[in-house]
KEMIVO-20646 format. One line per field, with one value per residue: residue in one letter; chain; residue number from 1; z, y, x of N, C-alpha, C in turn. Coordinates in nm, 2 decimals. Example, Ala and Ser with C-alpha at 12.3 -4.5 7.8 and 13.67 -1.06 7.14 Angstrom:
<nodes>
type: A, S
mol: A, A
seq: 1, 2
nzz: 0.78, 0.71
nyy: -0.57, -0.22
nxx: 1.32, 1.28
cazz: 0.78, 0.71
cayy: -0.45, -0.11
caxx: 1.23, 1.37
czz: 0.78, 0.79
cyy: -0.33, 0.00
cxx: 1.32, 1.29
</nodes>
This chain:
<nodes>
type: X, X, X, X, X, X, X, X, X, X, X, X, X, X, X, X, X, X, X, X, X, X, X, X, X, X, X, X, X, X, X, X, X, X, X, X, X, X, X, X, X, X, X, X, X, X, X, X, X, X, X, X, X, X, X, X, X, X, X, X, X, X, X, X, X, X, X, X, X, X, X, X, X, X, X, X, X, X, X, X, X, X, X, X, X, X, X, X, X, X, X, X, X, X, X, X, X, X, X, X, X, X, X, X, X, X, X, X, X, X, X, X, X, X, X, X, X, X, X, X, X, X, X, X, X, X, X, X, X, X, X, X, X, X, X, X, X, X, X, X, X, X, X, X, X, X, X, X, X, X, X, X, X, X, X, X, X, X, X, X, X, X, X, X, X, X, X, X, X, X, X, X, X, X, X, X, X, X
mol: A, A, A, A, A, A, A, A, A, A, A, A, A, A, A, A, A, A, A, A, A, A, A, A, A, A, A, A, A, A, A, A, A, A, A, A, A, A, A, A, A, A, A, A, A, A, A, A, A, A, A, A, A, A, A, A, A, A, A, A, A, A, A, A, A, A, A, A, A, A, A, A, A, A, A, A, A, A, A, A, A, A, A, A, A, A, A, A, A, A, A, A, A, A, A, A, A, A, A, A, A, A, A, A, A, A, A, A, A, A, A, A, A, A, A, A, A, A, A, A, A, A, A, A, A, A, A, A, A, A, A, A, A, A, A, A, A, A, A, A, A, A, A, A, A, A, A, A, A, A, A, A, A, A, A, A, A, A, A, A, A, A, A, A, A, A, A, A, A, A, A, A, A, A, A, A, A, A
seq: 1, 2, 3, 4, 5, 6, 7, 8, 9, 10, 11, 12, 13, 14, 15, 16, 17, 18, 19, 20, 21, 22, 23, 24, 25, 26, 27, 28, 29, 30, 31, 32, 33, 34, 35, 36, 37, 38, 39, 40, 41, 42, 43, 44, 45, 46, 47, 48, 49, 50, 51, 52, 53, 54, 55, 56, 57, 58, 59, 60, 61, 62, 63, 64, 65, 66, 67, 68, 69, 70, 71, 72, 73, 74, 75, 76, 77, 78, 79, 80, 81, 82, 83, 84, 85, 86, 87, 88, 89, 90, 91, 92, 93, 94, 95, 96, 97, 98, 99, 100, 101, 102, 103, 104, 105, 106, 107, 108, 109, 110, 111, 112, 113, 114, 115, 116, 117, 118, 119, 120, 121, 122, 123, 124, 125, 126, 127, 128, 129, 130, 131, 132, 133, 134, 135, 136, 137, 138, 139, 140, 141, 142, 143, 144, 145, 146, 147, 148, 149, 150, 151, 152, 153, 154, 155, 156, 157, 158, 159, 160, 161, 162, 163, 164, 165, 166, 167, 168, 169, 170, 171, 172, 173, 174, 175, 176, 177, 178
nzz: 10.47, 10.29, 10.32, 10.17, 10.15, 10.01, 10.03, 10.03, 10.07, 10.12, 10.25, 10.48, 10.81, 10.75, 10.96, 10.88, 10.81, 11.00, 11.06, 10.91, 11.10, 11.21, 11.08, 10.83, 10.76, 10.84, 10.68, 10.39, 10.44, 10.46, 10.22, 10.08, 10.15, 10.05, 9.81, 9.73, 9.85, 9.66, 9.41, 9.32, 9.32, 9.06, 8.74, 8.43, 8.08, 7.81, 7.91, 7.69, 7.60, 7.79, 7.93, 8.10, 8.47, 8.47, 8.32, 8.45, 8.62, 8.48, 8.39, 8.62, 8.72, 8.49, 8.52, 8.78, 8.66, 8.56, 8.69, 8.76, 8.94, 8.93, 8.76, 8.93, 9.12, 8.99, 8.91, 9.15, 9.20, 9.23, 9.48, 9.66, 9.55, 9.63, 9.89, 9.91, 9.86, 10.08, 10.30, 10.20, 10.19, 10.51, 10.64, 10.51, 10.22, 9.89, 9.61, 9.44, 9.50, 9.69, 9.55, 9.43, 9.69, 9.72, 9.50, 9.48, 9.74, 9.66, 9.44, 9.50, 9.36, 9.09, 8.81, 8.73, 8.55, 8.44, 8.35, 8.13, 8.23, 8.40, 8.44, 8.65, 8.67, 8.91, 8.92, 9.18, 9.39, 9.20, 9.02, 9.13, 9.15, 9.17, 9.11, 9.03, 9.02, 8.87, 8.75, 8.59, 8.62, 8.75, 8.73, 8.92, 8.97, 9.17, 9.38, 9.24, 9.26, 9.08, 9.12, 8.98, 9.02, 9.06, 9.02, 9.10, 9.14, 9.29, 9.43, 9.75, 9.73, 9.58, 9.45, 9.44, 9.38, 9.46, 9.30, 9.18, 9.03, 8.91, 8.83, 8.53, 8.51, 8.61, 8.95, 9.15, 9.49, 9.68, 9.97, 10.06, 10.00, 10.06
nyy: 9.39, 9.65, 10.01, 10.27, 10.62, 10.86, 11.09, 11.47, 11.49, 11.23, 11.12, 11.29, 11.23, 10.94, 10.64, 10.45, 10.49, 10.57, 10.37, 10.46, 10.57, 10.45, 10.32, 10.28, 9.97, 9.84, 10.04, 9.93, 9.67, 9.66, 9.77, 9.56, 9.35, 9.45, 9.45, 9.23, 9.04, 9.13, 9.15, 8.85, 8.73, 8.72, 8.81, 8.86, 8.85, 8.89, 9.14, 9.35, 9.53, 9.68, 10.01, 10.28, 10.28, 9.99, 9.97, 10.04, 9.87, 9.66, 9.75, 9.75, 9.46, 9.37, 9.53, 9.40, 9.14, 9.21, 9.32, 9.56, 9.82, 10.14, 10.13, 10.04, 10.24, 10.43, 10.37, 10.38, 10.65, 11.02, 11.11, 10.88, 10.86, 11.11, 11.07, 10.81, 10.91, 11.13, 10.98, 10.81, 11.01, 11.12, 10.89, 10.89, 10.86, 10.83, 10.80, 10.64, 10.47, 10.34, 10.24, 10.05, 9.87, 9.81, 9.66, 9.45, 9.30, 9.33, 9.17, 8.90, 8.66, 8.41, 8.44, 8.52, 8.47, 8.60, 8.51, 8.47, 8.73, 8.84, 9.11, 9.36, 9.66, 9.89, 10.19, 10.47, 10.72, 11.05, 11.03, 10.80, 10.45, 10.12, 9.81, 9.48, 9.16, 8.90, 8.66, 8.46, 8.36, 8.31, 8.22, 8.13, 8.12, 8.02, 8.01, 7.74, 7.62, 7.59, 7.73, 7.70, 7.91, 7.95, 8.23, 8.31, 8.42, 8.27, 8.16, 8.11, 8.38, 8.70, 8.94, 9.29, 9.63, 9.97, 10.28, 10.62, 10.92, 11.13, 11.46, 11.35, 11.11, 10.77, 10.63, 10.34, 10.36, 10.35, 10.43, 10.21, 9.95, 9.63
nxx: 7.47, 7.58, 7.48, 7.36, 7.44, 7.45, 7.52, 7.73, 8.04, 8.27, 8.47, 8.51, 8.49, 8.39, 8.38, 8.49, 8.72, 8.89, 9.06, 9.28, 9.45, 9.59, 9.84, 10.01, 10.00, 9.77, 9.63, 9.67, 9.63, 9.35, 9.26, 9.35, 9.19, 8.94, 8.96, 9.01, 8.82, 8.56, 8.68, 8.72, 8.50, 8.38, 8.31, 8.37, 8.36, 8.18, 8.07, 8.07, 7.87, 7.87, 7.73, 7.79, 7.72, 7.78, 8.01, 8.18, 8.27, 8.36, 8.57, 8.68, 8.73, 8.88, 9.13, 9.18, 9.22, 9.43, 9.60, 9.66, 9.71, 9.72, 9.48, 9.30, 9.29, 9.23, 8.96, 8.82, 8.79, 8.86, 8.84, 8.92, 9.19, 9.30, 9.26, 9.47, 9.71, 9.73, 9.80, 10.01, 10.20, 10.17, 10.29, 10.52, 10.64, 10.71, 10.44, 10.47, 10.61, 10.45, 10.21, 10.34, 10.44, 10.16, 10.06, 10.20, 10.04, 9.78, 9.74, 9.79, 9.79, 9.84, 9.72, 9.45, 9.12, 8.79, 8.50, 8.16, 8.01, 7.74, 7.51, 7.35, 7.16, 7.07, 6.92, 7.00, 6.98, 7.01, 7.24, 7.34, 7.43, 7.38, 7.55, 7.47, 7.61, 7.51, 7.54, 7.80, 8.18, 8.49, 8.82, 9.09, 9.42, 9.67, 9.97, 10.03, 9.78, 9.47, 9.18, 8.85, 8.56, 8.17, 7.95, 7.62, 7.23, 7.16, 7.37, 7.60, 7.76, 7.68, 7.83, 7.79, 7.83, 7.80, 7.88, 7.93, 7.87, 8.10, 8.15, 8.08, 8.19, 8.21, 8.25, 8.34, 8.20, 8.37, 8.37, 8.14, 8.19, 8.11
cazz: 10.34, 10.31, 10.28, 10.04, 10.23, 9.91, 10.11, 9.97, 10.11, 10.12, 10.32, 10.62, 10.88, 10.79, 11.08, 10.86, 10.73, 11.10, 11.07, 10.87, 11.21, 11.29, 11.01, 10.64, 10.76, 10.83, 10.51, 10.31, 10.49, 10.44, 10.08, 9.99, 10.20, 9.99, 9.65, 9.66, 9.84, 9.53, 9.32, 9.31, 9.28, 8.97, 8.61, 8.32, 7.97, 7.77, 7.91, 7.55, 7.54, 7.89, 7.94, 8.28, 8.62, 8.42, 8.25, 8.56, 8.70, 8.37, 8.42, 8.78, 8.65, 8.38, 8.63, 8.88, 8.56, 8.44, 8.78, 8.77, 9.04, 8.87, 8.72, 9.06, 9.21, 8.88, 8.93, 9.31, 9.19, 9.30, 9.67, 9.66, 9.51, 9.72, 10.01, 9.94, 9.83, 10.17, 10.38, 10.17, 10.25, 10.61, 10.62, 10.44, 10.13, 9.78, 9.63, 9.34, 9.60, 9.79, 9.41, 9.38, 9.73, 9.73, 9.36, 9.58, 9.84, 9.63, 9.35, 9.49, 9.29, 8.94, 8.73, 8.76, 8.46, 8.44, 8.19, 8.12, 8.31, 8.35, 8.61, 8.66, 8.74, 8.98, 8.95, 9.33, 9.40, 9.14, 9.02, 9.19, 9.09, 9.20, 9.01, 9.07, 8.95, 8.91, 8.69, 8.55, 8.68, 8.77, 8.77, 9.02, 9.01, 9.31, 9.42, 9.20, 9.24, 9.02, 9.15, 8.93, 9.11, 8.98, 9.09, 9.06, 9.22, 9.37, 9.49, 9.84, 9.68, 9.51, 9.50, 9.42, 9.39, 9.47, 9.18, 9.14, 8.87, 8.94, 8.69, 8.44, 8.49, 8.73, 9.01, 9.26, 9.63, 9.81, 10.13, 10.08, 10.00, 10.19
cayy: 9.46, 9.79, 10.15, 10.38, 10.77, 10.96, 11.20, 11.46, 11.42, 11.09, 11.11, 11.40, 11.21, 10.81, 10.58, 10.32, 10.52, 10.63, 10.30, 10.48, 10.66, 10.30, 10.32, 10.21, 9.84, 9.86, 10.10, 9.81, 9.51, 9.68, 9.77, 9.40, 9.25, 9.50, 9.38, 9.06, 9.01, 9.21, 9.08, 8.74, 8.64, 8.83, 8.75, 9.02, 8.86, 8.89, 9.27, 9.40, 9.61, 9.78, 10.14, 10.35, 10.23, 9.85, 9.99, 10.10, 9.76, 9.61, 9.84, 9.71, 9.34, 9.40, 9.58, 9.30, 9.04, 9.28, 9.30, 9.72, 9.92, 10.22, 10.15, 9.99, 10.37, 10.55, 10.33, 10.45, 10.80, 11.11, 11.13, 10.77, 10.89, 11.21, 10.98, 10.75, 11.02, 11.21, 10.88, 10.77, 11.17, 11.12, 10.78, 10.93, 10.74, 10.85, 10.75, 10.50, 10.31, 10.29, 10.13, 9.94, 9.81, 9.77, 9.57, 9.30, 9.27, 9.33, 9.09, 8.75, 8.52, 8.45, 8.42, 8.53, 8.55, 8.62, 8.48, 8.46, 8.77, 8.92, 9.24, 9.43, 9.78, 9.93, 10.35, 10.48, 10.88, 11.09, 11.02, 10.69, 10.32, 9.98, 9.73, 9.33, 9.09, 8.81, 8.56, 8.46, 8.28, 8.33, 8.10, 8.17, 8.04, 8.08, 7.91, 7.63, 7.56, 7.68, 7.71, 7.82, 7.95, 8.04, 8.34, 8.35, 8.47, 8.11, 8.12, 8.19, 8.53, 8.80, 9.06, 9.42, 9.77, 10.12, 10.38, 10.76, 10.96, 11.22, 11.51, 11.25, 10.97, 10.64, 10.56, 10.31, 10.44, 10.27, 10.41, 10.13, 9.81, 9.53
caxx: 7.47, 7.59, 7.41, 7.43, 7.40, 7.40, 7.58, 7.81, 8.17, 8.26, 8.59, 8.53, 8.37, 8.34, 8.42, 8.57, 8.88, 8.93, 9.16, 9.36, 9.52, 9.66, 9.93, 9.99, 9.97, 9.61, 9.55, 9.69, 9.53, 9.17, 9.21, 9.38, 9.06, 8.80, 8.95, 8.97, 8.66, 8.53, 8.74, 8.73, 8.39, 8.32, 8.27, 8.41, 8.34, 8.02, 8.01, 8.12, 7.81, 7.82, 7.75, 7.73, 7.81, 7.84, 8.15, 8.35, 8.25, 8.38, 8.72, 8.75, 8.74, 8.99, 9.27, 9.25, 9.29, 9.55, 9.69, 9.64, 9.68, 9.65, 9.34, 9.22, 9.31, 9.15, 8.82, 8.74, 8.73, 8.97, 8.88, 9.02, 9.33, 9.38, 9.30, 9.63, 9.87, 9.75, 9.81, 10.11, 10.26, 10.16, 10.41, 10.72, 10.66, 10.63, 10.32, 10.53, 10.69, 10.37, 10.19, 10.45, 10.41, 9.99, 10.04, 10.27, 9.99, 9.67, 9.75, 9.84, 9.76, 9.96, 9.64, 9.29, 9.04, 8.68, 8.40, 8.04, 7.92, 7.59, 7.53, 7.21, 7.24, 6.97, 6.95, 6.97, 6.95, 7.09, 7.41, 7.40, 7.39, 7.44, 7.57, 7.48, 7.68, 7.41, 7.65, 7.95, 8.28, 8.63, 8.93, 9.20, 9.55, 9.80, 10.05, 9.98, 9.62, 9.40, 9.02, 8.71, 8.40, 8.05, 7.87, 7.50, 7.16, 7.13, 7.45, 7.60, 7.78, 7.65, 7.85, 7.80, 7.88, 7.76, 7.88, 7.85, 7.89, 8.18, 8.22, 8.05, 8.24, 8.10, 8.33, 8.30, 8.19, 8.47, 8.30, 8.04, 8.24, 8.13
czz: 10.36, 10.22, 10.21, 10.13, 10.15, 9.95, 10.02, 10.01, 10.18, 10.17, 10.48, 10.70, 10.91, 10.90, 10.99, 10.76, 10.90, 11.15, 11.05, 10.97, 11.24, 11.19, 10.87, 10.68, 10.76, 10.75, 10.40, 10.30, 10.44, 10.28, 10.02, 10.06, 10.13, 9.82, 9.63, 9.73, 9.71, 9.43, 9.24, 9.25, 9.14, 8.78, 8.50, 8.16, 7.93, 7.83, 7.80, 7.51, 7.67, 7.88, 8.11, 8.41, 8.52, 8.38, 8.37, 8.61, 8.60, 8.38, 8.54, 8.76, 8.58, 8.46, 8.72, 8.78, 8.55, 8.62, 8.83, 8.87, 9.07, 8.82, 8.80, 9.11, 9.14, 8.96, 9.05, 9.26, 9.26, 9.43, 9.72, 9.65, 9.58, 9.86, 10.03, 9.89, 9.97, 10.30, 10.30, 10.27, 10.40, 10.65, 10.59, 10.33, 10.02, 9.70, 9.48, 9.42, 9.65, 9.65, 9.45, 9.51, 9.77, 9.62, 9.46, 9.66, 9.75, 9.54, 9.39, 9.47, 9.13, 8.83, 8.78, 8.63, 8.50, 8.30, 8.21, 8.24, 8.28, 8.49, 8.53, 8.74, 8.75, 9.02, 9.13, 9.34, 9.27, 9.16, 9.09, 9.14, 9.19, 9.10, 9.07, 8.98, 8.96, 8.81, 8.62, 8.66, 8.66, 8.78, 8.77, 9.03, 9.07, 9.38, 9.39, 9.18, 9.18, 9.05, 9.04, 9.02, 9.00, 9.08, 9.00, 9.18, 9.34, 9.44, 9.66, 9.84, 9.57, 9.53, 9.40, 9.45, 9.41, 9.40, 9.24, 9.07, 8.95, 8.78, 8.55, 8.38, 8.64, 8.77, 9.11, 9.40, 9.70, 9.97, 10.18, 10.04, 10.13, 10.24
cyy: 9.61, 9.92, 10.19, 10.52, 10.82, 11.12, 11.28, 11.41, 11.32, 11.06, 11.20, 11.26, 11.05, 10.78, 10.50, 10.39, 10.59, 10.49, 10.31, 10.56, 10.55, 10.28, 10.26, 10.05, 9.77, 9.92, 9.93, 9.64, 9.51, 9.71, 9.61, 9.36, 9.31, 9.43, 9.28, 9.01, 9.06, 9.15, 8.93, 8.65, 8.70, 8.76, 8.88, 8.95, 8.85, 9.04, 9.40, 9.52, 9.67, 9.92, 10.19, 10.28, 10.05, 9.85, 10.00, 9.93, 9.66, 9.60, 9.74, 9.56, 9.31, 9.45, 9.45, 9.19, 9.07, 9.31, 9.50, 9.80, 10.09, 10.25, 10.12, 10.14, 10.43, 10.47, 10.38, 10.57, 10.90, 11.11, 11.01, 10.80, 10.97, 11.14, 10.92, 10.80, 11.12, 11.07, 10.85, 10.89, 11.17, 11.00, 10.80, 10.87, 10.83, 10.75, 10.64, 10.45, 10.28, 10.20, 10.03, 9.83, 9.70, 9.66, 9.48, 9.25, 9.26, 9.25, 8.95, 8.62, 8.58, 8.43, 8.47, 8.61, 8.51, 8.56, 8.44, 8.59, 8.84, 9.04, 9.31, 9.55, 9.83, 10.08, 10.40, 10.61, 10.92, 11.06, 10.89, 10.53, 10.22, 9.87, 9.57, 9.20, 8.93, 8.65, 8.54, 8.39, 8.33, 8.21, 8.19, 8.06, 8.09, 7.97, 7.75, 7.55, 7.68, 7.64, 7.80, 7.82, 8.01, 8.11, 8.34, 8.42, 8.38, 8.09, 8.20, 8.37, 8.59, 8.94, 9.21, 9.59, 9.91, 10.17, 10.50, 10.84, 11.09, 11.30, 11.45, 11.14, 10.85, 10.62, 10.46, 10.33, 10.34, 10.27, 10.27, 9.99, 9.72, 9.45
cxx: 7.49, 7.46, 7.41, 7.38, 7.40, 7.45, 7.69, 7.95, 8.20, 8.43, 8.58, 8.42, 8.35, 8.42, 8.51, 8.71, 8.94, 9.07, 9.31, 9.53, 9.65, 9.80, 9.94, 9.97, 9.83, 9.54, 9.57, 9.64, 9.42, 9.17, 9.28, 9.23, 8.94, 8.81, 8.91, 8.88, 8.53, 8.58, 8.72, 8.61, 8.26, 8.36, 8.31, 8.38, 8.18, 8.02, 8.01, 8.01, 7.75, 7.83, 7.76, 7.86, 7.85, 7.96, 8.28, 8.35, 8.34, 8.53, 8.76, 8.83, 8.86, 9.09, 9.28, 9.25, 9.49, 9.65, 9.73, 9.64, 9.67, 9.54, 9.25, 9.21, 9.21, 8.99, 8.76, 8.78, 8.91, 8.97, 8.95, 9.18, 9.38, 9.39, 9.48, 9.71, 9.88, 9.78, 9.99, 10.23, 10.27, 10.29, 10.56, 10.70, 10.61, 10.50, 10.35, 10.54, 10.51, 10.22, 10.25, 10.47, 10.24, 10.01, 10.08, 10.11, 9.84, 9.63, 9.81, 9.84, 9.87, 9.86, 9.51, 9.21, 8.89, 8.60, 8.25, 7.96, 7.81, 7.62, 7.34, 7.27, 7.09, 7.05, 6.89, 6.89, 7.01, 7.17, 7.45, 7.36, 7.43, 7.41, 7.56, 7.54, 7.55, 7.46, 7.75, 8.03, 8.41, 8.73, 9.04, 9.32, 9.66, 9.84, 10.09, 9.89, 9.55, 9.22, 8.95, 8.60, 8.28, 7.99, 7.72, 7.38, 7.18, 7.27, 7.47, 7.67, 7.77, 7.66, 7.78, 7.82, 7.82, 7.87, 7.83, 7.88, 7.96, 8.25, 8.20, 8.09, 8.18, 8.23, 8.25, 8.33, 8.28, 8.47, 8.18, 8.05, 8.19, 8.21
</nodes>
């Protein structure tokens, strides 16, 4: 289960972006393997009356329905964003093409909606949350097969999220994906 450090800068320093040395192949491997492990086992309707960190979590849901990779960037926050425009820049690549490549990779499935979810949101340090996704379902169709899954306490995944409120908006801490 991941940490939460409550730390301020949230890029100088971690180990787990130290991957990023290894080249855009391994940037793009680790952020398709953070989504859709995130992704997938998550529930978006019924949140019609979230506030706070519930809302970004709501957001997040809604882009990977919607297939978003803009709204995937917006939701982890700016240091997220300056991250992959200072990685894309390091590569040669403008930072459309490099969208326009992550959507291919981060979206592969040809369907995915969400329904019946619930979430609980536990206040951390200032400024910090975590969000639990504690039920709801997803059905996933790719390739032809379409799987639903349920997410509950009782089940084997429960996922969720660390949040922090930047400038007075909730992003999610992308340092602390599991």
């Amino acid at each position: 289960m991941a940490g939460y450090s409550g730390s301020g800068g949230r890029l100088g320093g971690i180990p787990a972006l130290k991957w990023a040395q290894k080249g855009f192949r391994s940037f793009s491997a680790v952020l398709v393997v953070l989504l859709l492990v995130l992704g997938l086992p998550l529930s978006i309707a019924g949140c019609d009356q979230a506030t706070g960190p519930e809302k970004t979590v709501q957001r997040f849901l809604t882009a990977m329905e919607n297939k978003d990779i803009d709204g995937i960037l917006e939701i982890f926050g700016p240091e997220f964003q300056t991250y992959v425009a200072v990685q894309a820049e390091a590569i040669g690549m403008e930072i459309e093409d490099v969208k326009a490549m992550l959507t291919g990779e981060f979206f592969p499935y040809d369907s995915m909606e969400f329904s019946g979810v619930e979430m609980m949101t536990t206040e951390l340090e200032d400024g910090t949350a975590k969000v639990t996704i504690t039920a709801g379902s997803y059905t996933l169709t790719a390739d032809g097969e379409t799987v639903t899954e349920d997410v509950s306490e009782e089940s084997d995944v429960t996922p969720y999220f660390y949040l922090y409120e930047a400038d007075g908006v909730w992003v999610i801490d992308y340092t602390l994906l599991q």
